[in-house]
C-alpha positions in Angstrom: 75.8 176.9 160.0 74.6 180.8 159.4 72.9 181.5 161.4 72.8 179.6 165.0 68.7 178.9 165.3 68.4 181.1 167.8 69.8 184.0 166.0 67.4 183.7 163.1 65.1 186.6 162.2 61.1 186.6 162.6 59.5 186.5 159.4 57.2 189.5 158.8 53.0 188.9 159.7 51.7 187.6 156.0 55.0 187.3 154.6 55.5 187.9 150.4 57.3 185.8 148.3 57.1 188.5 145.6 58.3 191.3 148.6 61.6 188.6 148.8 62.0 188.3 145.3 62.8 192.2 145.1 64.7 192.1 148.6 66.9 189.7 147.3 67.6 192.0 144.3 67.7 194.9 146.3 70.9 193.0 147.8 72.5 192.2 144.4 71.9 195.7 143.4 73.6 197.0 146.2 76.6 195.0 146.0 77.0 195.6 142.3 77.1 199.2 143.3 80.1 199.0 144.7 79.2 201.5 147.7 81.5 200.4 150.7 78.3 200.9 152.6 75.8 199.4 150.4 75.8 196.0 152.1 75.6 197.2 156.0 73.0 199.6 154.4 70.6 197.1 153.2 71.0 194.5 155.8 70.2 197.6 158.8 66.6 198.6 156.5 65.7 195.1 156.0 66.3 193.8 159.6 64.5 197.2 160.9 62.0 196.8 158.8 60.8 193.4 160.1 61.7 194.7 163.9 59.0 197.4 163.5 56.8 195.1 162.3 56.7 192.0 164.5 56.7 194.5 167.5 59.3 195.7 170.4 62.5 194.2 169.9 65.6 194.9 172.3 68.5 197.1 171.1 71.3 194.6 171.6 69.4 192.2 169.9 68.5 194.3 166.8 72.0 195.3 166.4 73.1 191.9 166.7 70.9 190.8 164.3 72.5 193.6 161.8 75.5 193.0 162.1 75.1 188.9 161.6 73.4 189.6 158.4 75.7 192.3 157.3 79.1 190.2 158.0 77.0 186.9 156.3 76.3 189.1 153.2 79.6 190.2 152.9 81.2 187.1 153.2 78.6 185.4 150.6 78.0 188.2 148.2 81.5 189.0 148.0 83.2 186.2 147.6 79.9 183.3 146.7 81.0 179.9 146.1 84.0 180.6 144.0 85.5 184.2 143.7 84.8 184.5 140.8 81.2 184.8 141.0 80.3 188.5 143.2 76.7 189.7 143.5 74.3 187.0 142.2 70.9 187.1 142.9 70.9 183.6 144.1 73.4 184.2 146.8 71.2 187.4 147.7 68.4 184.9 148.0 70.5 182.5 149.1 71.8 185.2 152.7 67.7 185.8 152.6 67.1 182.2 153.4 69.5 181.7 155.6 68.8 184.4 157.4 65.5 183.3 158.8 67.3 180.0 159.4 66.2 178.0 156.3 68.6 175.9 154.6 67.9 177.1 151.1 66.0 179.6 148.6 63.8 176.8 147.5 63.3 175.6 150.7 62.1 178.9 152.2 60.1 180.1 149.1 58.3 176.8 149.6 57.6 178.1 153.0 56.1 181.0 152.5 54.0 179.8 150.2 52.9 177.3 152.5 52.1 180.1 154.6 49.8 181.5 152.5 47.6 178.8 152.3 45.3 178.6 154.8 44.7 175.6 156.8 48.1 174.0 155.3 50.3 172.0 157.7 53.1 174.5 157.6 51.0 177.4 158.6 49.4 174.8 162.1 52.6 173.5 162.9 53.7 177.4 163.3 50.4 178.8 165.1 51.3 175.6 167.1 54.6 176.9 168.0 53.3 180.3 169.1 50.7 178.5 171.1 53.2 176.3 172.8 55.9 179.5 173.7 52.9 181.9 174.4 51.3 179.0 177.0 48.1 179.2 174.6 47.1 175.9 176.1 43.3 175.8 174.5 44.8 177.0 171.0 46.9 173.7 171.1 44.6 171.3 171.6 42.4 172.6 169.6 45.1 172.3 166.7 46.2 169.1 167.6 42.4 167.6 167.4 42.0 169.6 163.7 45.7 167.7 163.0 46.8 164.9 164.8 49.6 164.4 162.7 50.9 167.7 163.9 52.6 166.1 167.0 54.7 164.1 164.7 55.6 166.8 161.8 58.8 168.5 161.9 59.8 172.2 161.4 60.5 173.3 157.4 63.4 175.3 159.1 66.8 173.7 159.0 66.7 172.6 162.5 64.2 170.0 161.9 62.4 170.4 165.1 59.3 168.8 166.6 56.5 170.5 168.6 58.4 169.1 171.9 61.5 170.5 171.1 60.1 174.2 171.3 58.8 173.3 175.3 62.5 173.5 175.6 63.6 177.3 175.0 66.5 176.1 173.4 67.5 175.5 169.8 65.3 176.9 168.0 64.5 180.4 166.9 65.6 183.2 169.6 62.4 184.3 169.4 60.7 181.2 170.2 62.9 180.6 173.2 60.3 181.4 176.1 59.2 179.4 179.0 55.4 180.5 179.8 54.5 179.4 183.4 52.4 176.6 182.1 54.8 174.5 180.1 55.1 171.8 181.9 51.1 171.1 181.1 52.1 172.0 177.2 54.9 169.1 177.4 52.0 166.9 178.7 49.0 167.9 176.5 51.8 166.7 173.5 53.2 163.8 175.0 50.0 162.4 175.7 48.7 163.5 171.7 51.1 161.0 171.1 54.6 163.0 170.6 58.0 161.1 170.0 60.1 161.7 173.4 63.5 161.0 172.1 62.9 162.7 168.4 66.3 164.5 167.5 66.3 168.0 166.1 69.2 169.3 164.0 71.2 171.9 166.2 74.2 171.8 168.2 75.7 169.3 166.0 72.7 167.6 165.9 71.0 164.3 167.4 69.3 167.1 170.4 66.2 165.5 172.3 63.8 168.1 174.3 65.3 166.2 176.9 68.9 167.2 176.3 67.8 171.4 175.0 65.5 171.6 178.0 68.3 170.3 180.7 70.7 173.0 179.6 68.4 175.5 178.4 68.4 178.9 181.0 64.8 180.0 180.6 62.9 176.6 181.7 65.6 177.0 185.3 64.2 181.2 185.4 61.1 180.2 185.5 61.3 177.7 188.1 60.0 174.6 186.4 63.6 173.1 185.1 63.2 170.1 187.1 59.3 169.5 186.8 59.7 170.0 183.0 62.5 167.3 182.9 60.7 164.7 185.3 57.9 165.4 182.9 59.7 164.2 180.3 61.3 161.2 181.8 58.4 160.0 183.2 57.0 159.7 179.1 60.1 157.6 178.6 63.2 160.1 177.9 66.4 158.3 177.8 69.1 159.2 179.6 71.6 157.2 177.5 72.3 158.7 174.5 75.5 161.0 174.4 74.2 163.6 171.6 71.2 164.4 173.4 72.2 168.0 174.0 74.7 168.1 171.1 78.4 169.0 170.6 79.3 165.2 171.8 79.0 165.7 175.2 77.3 163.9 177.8 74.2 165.7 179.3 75.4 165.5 182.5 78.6 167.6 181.2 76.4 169.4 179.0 74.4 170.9 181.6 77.7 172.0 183.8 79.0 173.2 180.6 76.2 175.8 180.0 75.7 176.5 183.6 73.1 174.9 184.6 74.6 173.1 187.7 71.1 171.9 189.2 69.8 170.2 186.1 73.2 168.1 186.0 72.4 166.9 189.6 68.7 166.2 189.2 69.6 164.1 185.6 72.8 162.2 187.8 70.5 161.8 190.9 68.0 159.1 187.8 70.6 157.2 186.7 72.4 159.6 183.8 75.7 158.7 182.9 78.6 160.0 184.4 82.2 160.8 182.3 85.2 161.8 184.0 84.2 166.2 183.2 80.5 165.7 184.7 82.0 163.3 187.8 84.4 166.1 188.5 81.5 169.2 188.2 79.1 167.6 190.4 82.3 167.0 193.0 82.4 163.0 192.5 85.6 162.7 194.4 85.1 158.9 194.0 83.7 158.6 190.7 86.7 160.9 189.5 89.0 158.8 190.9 87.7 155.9 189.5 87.6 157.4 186.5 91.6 158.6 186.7 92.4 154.7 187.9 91.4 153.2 184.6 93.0 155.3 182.3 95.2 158.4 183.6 95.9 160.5 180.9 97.7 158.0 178.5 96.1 159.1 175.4 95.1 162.4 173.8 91.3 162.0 174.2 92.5 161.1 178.0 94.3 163.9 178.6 91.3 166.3 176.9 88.9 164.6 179.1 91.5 165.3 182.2 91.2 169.1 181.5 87.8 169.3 180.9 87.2 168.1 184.3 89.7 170.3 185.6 88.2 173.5 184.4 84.6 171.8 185.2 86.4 171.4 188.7 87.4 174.9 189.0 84.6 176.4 188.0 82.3 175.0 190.5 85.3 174.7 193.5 85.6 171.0 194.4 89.0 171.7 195.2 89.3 168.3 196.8 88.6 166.9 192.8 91.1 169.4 191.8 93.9 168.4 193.7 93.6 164.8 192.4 93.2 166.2 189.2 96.5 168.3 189.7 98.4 165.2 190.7 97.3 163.3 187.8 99.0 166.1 185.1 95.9 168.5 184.8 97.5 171.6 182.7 97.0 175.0 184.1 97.2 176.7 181.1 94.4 174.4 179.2 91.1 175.9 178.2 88.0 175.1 176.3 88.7 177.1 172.9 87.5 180.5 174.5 90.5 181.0 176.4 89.6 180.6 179.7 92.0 178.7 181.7 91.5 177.4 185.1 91.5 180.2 187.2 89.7 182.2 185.2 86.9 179.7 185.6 87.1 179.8 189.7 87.3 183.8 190.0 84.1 183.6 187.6 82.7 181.1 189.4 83.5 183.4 193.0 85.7 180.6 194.5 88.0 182.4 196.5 89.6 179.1 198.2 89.9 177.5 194.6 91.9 180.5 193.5 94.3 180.1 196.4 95.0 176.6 195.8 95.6 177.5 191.9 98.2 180.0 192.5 99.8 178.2 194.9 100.7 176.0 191.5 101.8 178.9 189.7 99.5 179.5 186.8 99.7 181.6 184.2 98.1 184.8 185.1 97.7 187.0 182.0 96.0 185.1 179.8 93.6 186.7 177.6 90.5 184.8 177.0 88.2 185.3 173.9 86.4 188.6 175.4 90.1 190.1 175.8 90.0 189.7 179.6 93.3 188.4 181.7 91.5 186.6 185.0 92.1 189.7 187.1 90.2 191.8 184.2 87.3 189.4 184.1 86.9 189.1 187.7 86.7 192.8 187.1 83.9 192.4 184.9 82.0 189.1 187.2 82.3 192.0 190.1 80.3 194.6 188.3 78.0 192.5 187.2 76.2 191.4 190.6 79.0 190.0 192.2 79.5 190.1 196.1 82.1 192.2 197.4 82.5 190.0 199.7 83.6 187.5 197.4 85.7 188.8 194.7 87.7 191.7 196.7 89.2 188.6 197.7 90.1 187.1 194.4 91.5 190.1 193.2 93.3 190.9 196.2 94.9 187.2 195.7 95.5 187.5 192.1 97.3 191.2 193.0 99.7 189.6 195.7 100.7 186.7 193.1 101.6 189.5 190.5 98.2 189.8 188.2 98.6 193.2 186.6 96.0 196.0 187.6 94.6 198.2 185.2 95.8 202.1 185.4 92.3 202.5 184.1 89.0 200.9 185.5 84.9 201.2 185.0 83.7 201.4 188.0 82.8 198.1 189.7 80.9 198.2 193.6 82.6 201.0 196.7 84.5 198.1 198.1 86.7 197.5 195.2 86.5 200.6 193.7 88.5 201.9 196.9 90.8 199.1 197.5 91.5 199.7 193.6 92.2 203.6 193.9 94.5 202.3 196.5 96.4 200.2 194.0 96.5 203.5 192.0 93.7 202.1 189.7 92.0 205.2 188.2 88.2 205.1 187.9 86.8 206.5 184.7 83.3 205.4 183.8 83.5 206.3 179.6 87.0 203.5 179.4 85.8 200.6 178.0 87.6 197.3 178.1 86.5 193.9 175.9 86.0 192.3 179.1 82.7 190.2 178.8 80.6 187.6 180.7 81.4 184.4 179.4 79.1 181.8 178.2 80.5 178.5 178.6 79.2 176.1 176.2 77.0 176.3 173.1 73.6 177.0 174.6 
């Protein structure tokens, strides 16, 4: 769905329904006009607009926001449900909905219009969510005793979420996604007002408990209280079972190695969460993967998926002892997870020089490009720049050289160590070259 949650714009302070009205037909007007600019032009005032007036918004993000509303506009306005309808207001209004995550005009206009009225349940549940992201503790109560429903309404937004769900950073609007020191004593001040645990929001393919969001969410592990936040959770009666619990079918142990967030995988398999074949082989379960590859091998399709998801799960965080069953059981070097990283790009990411050695002593392939453009040698590179210790990828790239990886003629400069040992490889160091090398976010969240 357009967009993600977490890449919805803020609505204004005191939004207008009439102020949308006439946005929308700004937008039909200006693709009527024919301008090859018109589009990109309205989509950079209107998100600019808003960013000046909900306060300091970071570059990157405001650009992104552009150019997701601009491609979205483009792709609705121009070609609409059938091609033969261009430039009607009601996909204009349509792009405007969407765009502040709402599944439809109708839908949204009823928001704002909620909004307006003071006191209504759509305009609590939202100074609710502020209060809960901005750790406004006395604010929440004080809203819950005025409502007590409130713990058990839902978001008008197309995710669908509860109060809980926005203790998790994750999900929901990018804006929302903020983990004030205090949340575990949020979670508890709701769970105890009587909110539903397990209640599923709509995101990541749906069926996502604050269980699930919280355990792979980033900002919740930043600020230290990733663990306190899930026993919190658990000890109001979070299941562990269900399998969409953080979305996109996986299970939340797997989930959590999927979106990095290595420690939250051990704490949930340390209570009792389930275990598949990918999460056995992240956490380093030489027994439980082995187990696992006893029943089944890779007889079937889904089998052989599940083999090389472990494998790059393996890779990634260098069990190498789980990769070398993995290998003999017909793990495939080349596999990735749809963004192109193979195995070994997943160890030198991950700084595993030792993993990378036992890869190319299996021969991989070596100039793969994943979905950022980068070969493994190139997004080392990029890991290297980016905070990486010396000391740990001069290694890997000295290994990846020596089995034939291709150095660039050109190079941003990474740290002294490899920018020497590069310049001896006749690697030239020019600070303006850019390549699409980029960090890689593994998973969804």
């Amino acid at each position: 769905m357009f967009p993600n949650p977490h890449d919805a714009i803020p609505l204004p302070p005191r939004p207008s329904l009439e102020r949308y009205r006439n946005l929308a037909k700004g937008l039909a007007a200006a693709c009527k006009s024919g301008a090859a600019d018109a589009i990109g032009d309205w989509a950079g005032q209107w998100v600019r607009e808003i960013a000046k007036l909900v306060g300091p918004t970071r570059q990157h993000e405001l650009d992104h926001w552009i150019d997701t509303v601009e491609a979205f506009a483009r792709r609705r306005m121009l070609g609409g449900p059938s091609a033969a309808r261009k430039c009607a207001l009601a996909d204009a209004q349509f792009v405007i909905a969407r765009s502040h995550g709402f599944a439809a005009w109708p839908r949204f206009a009823g928001h704002l219009e909620a909004l307006a009225t003071s006191g209504s349940p759509v305009s609590r549940f939202e100074a609710a969510a502020d209060a809960i992201v901005g750790g406004a503790a006395p604010v929440l109560r004080l809203l819950l005793r005025q409502e007590p429903e409130l713990v058990r309404a839902r978001s008008t937004r197309e995710h669908g979420a509860t109060l809980l769900h926005y203790v998790a950073a994750n999900g929901v609007e990018g804006y929302r996604q903020k983990t004030p020191r205090n949340i575990v004593a949020i979670a508890r001040i709701l769970l105890r007002a009587g909110a539903e645990v397990d209640a599923a929001a709509n995101v990541y393919g749906g069926g996502c408990t604050a269980l699930g969001l919280a355990a792979t969410s980033v900002h919740p592990e930043r600020a230290g209280v990733q663990e306190a936040l899930l026993q919190t959770l658990l000890d109001h009666g979070a299941r562990l079972e269900p399998p969409p619990a953080a979305g996109n079918r996986q299970s939340l142990v797997a989930a959590c190695v999927a979106n990095g967030r290595q420690r939250a995988a051990a704490f949930l398999a340390a209570r009792g969460a389930p275990l598949d074949l990918a999460a056995a082989a992240a956490l380093g379960r030489l027994d439980a993967v082995a187990a696992f590859l006893g029943e089944d091998g890779a007889k079937t399709d889904a089998a052989k998926e599940q083999l090389d998801d472990a494998f790059l799960f393996a890779c990634g965080n260098g069990h190498n002892a789980v990769i070398e069953l993995l290998l003999a059981h017909g793990a495939d070097l080349a596999a990735h997870r749809g963004g192109g990283q193979t195995a070994l790009h997943w160890a030198a990411i991950g700084g595993h020089p030792e993993t990378v050695e036992l890869l190319l002593r299996h021969r991989p392939p070596l100039e793969v490009r994943n979905a950022y453009g980068g070969t493994v040698l190139e997004q080392a590179l990029w890991s290297a720049a980016h905070g990486g210790d010396p000391d740990v990828y001069l290694p890997i790239l000295q290994a990846l050289a020596a089995a034939g990886a291709k150095l660039p003629e050109r190079h941003v400069p990474v740290n002294p160590r490899v920018d020497r040992w590069l310049a001896q490889q006749g690697s030239r160091a020019e600070p303006a070259w850019h390549w699409s090398g980029e960090e890689p976010r593994r998973g969804a969240h």
